[in-house]
C-alpha positions as CSV (number, residue, x, y, z in Angstrom):
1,X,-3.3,-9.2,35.8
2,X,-4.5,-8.5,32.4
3,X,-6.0,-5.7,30.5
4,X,-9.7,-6.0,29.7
5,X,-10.5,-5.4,25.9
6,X,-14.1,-4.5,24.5
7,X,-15.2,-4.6,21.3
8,X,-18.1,-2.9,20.3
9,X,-19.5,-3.9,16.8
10,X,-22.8,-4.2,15.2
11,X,-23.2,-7.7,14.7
12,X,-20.9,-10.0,14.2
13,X,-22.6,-11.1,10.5
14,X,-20.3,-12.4,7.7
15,X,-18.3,-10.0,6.3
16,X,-14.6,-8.6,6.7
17,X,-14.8,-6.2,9.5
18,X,-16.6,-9.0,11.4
19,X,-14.1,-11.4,10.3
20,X,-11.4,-9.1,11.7
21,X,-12.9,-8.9,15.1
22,X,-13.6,-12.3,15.9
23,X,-9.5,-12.5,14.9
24,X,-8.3,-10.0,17.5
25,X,-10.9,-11.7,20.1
26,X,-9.4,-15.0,19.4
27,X,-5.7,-14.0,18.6
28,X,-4.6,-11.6,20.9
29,X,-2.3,-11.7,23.7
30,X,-3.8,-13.5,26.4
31,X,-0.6,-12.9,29.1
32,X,-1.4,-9.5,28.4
33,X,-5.3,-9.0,27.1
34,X,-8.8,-10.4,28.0
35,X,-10.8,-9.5,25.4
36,X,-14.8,-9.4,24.8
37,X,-16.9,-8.5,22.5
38,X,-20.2,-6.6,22.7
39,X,-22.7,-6.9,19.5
40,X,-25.0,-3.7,19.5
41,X,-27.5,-5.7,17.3
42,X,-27.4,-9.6,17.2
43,X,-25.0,-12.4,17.1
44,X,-24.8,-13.1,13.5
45,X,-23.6,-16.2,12.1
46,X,-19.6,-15.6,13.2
47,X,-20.1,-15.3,16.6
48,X,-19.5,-19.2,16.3
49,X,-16.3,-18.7,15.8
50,X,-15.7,-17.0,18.5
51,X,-12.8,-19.2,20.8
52,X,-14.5,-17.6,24.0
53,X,-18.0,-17.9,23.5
54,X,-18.8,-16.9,26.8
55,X,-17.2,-13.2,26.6
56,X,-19.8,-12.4,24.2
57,X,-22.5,-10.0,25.1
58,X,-25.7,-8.5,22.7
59,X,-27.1,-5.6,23.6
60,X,-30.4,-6.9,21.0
61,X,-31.2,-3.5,19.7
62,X,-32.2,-2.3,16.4
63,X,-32.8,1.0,14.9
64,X,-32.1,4.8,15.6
65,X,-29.7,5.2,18.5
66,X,-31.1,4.0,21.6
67,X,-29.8,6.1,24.9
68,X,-31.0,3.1,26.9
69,X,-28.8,0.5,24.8
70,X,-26.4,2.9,25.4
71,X,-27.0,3.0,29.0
72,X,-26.4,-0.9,28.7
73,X,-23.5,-1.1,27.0
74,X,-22.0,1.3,30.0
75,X,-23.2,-1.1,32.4
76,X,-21.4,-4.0,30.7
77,X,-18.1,-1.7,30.5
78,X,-18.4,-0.7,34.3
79,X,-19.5,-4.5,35.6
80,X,-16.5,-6.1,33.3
81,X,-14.0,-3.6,34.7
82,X,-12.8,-2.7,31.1
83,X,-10.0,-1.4,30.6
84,X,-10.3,0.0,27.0
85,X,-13.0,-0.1,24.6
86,X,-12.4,-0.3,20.8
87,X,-15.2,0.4,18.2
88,X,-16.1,-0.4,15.1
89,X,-17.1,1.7,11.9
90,X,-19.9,4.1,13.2
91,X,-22.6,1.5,15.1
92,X,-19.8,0.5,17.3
93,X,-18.5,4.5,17.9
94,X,-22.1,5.8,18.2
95,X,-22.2,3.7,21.6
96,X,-18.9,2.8,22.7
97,X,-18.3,6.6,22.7
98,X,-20.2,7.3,25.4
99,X,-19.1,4.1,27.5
100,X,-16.0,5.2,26.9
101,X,-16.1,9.1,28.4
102,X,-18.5,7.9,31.1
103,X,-15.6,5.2,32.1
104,X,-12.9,7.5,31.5
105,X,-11.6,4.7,29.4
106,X,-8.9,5.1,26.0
107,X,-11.4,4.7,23.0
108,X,-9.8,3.0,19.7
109,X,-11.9,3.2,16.9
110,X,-11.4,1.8,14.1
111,X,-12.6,2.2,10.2
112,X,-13.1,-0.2,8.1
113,X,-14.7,1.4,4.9
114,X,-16.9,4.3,3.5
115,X,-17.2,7.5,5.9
116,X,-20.0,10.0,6.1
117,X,-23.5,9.5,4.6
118,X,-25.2,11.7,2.0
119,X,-28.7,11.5,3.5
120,X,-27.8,12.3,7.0
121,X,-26.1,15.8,7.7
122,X,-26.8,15.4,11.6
123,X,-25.1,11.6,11.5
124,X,-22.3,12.9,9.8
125,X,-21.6,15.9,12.4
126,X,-21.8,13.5,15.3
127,X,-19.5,11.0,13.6
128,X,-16.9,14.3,13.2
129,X,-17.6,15.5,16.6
130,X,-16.9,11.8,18.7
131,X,-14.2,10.9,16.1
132,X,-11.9,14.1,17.2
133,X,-12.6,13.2,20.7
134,X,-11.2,9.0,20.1
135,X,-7.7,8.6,21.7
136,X,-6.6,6.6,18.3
137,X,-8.7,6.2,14.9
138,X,-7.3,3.3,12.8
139,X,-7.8,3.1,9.3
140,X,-7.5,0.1,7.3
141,X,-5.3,1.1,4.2
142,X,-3.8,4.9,2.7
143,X,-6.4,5.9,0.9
144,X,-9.2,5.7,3.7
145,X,-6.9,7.7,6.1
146,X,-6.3,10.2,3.6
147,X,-10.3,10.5,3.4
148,X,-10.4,10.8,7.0
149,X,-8.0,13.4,7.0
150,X,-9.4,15.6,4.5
151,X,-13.1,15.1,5.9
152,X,-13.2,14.4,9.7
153,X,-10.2,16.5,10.8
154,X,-8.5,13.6,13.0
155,X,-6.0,15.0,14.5
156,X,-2.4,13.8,12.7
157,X,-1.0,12.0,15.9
158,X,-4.3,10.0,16.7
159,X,-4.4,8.8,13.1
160,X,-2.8,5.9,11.8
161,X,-2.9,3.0,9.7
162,X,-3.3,-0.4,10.3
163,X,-4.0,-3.3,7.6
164,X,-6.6,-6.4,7.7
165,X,-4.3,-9.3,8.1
166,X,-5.5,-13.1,7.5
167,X,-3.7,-16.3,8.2
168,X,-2.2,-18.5,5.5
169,X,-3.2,-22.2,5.2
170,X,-1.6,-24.4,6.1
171,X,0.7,-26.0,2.9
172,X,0.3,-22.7,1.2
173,X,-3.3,-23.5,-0.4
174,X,-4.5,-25.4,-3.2
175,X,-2.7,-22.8,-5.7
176,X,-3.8,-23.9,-9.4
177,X,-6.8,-26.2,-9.4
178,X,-6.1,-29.1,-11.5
179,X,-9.5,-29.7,-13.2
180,X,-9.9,-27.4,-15.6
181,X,-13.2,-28.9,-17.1
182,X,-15.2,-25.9,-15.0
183,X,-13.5,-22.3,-14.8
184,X,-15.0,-21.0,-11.4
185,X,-15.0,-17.1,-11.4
186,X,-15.7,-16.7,-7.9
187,X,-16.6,-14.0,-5.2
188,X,-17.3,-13.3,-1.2
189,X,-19.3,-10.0,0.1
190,X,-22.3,-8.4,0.7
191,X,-24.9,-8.3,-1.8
192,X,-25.1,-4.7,-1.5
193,X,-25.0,-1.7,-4.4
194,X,-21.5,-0.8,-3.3
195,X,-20.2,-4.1,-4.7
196,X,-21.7,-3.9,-7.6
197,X,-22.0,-7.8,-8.3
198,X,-24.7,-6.4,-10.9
199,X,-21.3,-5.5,-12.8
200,X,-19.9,-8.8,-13.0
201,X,-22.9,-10.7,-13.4
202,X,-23.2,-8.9,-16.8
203,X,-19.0,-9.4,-17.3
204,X,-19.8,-12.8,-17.1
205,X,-22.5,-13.4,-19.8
206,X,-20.2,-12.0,-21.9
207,X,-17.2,-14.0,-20.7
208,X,-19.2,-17.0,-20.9
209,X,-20.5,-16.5,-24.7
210,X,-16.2,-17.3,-25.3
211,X,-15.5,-19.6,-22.8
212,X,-18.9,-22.1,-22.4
213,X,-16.7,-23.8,-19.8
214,X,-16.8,-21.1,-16.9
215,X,-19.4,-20.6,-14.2
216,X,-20.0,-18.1,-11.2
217,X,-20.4,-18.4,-7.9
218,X,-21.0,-15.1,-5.2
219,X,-20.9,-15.8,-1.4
220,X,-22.8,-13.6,0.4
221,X,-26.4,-12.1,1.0
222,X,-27.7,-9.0,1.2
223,X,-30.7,-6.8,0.0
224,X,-29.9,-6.5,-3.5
225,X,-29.9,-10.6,-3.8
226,X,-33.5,-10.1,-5.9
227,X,-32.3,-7.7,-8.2
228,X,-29.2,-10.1,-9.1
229,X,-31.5,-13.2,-9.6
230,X,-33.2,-10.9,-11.9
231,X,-30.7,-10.4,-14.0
232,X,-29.3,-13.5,-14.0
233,X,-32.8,-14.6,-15.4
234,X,-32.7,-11.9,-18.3
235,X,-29.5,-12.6,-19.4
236,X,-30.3,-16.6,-19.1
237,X,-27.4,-17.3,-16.7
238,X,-29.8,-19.5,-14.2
239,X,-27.5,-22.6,-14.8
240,X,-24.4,-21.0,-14.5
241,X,-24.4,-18.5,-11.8
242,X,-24.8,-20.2,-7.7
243,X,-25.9,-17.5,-5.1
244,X,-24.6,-19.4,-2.3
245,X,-26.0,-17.1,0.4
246,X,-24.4,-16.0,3.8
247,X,-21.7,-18.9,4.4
248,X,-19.5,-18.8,7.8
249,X,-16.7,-21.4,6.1
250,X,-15.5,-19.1,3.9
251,X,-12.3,-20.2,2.4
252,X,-13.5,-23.9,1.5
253,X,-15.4,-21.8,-1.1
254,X,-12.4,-19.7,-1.7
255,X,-10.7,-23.0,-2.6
256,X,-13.1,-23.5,-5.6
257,X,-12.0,-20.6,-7.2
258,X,-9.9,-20.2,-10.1
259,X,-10.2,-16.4,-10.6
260,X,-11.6,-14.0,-7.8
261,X,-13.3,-10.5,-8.8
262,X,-14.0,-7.7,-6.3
263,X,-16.2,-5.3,-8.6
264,X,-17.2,-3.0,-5.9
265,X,-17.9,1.1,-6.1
266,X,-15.3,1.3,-2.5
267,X,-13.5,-1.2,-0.7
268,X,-11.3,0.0,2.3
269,X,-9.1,-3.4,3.1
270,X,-10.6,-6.2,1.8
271,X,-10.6,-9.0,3.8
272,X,-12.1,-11.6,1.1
273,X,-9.3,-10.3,-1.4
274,X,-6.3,-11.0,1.0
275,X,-7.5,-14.4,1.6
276,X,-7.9,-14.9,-1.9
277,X,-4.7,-14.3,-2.5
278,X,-3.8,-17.1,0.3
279,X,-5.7,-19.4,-1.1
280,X,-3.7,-19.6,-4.5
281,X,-6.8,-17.6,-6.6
282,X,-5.7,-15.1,-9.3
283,X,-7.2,-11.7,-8.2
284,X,-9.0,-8.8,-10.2
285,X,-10.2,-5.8,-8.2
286,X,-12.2,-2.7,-9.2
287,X,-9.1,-0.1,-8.6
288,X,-10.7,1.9,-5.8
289,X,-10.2,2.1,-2.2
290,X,-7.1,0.1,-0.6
291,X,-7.4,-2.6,-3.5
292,X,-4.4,-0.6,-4.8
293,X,-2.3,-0.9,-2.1
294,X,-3.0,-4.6,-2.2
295,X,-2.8,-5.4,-5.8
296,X,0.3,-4.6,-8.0
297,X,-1.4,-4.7,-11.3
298,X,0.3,-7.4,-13.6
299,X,2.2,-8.4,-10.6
300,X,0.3,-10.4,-8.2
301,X,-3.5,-9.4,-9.0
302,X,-5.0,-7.2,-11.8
303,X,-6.5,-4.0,-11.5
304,X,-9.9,-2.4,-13.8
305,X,-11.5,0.4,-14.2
306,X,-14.1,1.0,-11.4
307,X,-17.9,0.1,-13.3
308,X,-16.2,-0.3,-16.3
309,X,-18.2,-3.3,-18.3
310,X,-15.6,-3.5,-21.6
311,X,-12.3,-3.3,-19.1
312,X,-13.6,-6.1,-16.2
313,X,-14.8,-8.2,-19.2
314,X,-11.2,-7.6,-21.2
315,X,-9.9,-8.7,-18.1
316,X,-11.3,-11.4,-17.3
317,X,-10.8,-13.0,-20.7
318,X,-6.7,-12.4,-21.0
319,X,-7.2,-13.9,-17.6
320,X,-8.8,-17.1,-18.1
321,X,-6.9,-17.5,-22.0
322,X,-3.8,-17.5,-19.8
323,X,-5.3,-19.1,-16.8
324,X,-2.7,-22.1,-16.7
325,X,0.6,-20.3,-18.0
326,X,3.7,-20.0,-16.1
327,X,3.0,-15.8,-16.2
328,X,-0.2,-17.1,-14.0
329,X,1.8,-19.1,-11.9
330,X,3.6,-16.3,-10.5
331,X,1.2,-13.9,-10.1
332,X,-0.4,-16.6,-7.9
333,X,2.9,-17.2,-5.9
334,X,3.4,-12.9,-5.4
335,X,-0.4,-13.0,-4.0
336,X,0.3,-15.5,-1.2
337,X,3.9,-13.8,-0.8
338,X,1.9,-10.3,-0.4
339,X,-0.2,-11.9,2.5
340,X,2.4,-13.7,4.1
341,X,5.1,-10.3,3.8
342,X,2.8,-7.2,3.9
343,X,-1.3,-8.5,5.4
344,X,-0.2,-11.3,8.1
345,X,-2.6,-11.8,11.0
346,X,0.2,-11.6,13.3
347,X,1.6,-8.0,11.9
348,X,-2.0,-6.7,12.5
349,X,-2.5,-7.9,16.0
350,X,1.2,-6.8,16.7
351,X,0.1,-3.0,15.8
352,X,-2.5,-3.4,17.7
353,X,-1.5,-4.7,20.2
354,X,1.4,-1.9,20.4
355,X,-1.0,0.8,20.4
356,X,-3.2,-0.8,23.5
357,X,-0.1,-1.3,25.7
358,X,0.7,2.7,24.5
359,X,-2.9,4.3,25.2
360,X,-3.1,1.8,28.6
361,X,-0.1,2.7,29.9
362,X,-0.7,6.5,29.6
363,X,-4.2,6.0,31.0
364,X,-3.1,4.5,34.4
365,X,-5.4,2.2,34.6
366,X,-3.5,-1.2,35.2
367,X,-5.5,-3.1,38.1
């Protein structure tokens, strides 16, 4: 017999949290786990990666909280004989909370990012109320769980830390592109404020007045994709800068890139950056969030001032001047060495994996 795993998300869209859910509902232990996945609004574009298509269920609801897509999603938990039901960021908690107490199930919840909202005090007490009452919150790097600890009140022994892992390629990745005709300063996220690809956009007309050669590419979509075309016209990039839009093959694109920039306001774990690193790019990150705890500054990834034009345009230019030197070389070897050593699929479905077997076995509830 197995344990039943649900995952209770928003959508399964492209972005990293996503990304890390359709890993633990492929990867995991299938002597051990059966997991599923439940998608509170739609589908989205990863759910065809999903090895199991068939364990996926959409609740297709949009908007404030719903009681009866709550109602739903209990239904689903009691009919599947679920064992444990793990949620993620607050969509996934604000129904697989209830599911969960109704069922008497354990409840993992994990974060993936930014906590709290400014424009919603009654959000932000129900997100502190149902995240003391979780039987394990996960956080995805130091710095978030420190956040949590100083402004939810998580009780110390249901809080841990568990990092985004991705896979290596296979070979090791491209590592240095050889054509060096094109520099491709390259990105993957949400076209949302809090990446602020407005940031980079301008970086890069700068960058591009000393090196003609260099163009940029952003993966992703989001509702601040009009204001960047704007300013892409105003500052006459229309030739050199490719919105690529929402794109489910993610590291084929990766594998264009010579230099990879994460210029956002708050990361927790990026998943984009780790398989960045993989894929042989050299990596600059705002220093904010976990990027610290992924990036070594100098080592194997640089680090810049959060919103700081002069310091991500400085950057980028002692980058690209030294783009093909043996100093580059290395820092590209210590990124694929910090994925393979320290952000491995395999350590993060190991923890959890440890911590289902721990709340399940506690719980009593092994059919």
């Amino acid at each position: 017999m197995k344990y039943s795993i649900l995952h209770v998300v928003y959508s399964l869209e492209i972005g990293g949290l996503e990304r890390v859910v359709v890993s633990l509902a492929n990867r995991l232990d299938r002597e051990a786990f059966q997991p599923s996945v439940c998608c509170i609004r739609r589908s989205g574009e990863l759910a065809g990666n999903l090895a199991e298509p068939d364990r996926l269920s959409v609740i297709a609801h949009e908007g404030r909280y719903s009681a009866d897509a709550a109602w739903r999603l209990y239904r689903l938990a009691r009919d599947g004989r679920v064992d444990l039901i793990h949620s993620h960021n607050l969509p996934g908690l604000l129904y697989g909370f209830a599911a969960a107490k109704l069922r008497r199930l354990p409840l993992v919840h994990t974060q993936h990012g930014l906590i709290l909202r400014e424009d919603s005090a009654l959000l932000n007490l129900v997100e502190r109320r149902m995240s003391r009452s979780v039987d394990a919150y996960v956080c995805v790097s130091r710095q978030l769980e420190e956040e949590v600890r100083r402004r939810i009140r998580v009780r110390p022994d249901r809080l841990s830390v568990v990092y985004n892992g991705v896979e290596l390629p296979e070979g090791g990745g491209p590592g240095r592109r050889g054509d060096r005709s094109t520099v491709v300063i390259g990105s993957v996220g949400r076209l949302a404020a809090v990446k602020n690809y407005d940031l980079l956009v301008r970086a890069f007309a700068k960058v591009l007045a000393r090196f003609p050669n260099c163009r940029l590419e952003l993966v992703g979509d989001g509702e601040t994709r009009g204001e960047l075309e704007g300013r892409i016209g105003e500052l006459s990039l229309g030739g050199r800068v490719t919105l690529h839009g929402a794109q489910a093959d993610v590291p084929r694109y990766l594998d264009r890139f010579d230099v990879f920039v994460l210029p956002s306001f708050s990361e927790g774990h990026s998943i984009s950056l780790l398989e960045a690193f993989s894929r042989g790019a050299v990596c600059l990150a705002s220093n904010v969030g976990g990027n610290g705890e992924i990036i070594e500054d100098g080592v194997n990834g640089f680090l810049f001032r959060s919103n700081d034009l002069d310091d991500l345009t400085g950057a980028l230019v002692r980058i690209i001047e030294r783009l093909d030197s043996p100093e580059m070389d290395r820092v590209r070897a210590r990124g694929k060495e910090t994925v393979r050593s320290r952000f491995s699929v395999d350590a993060m479905l190991s923890s959890y994996e440890s911590l289902y077997r721990r709340l399940l076995a506690g719980n009593g509830t092994r059919r």
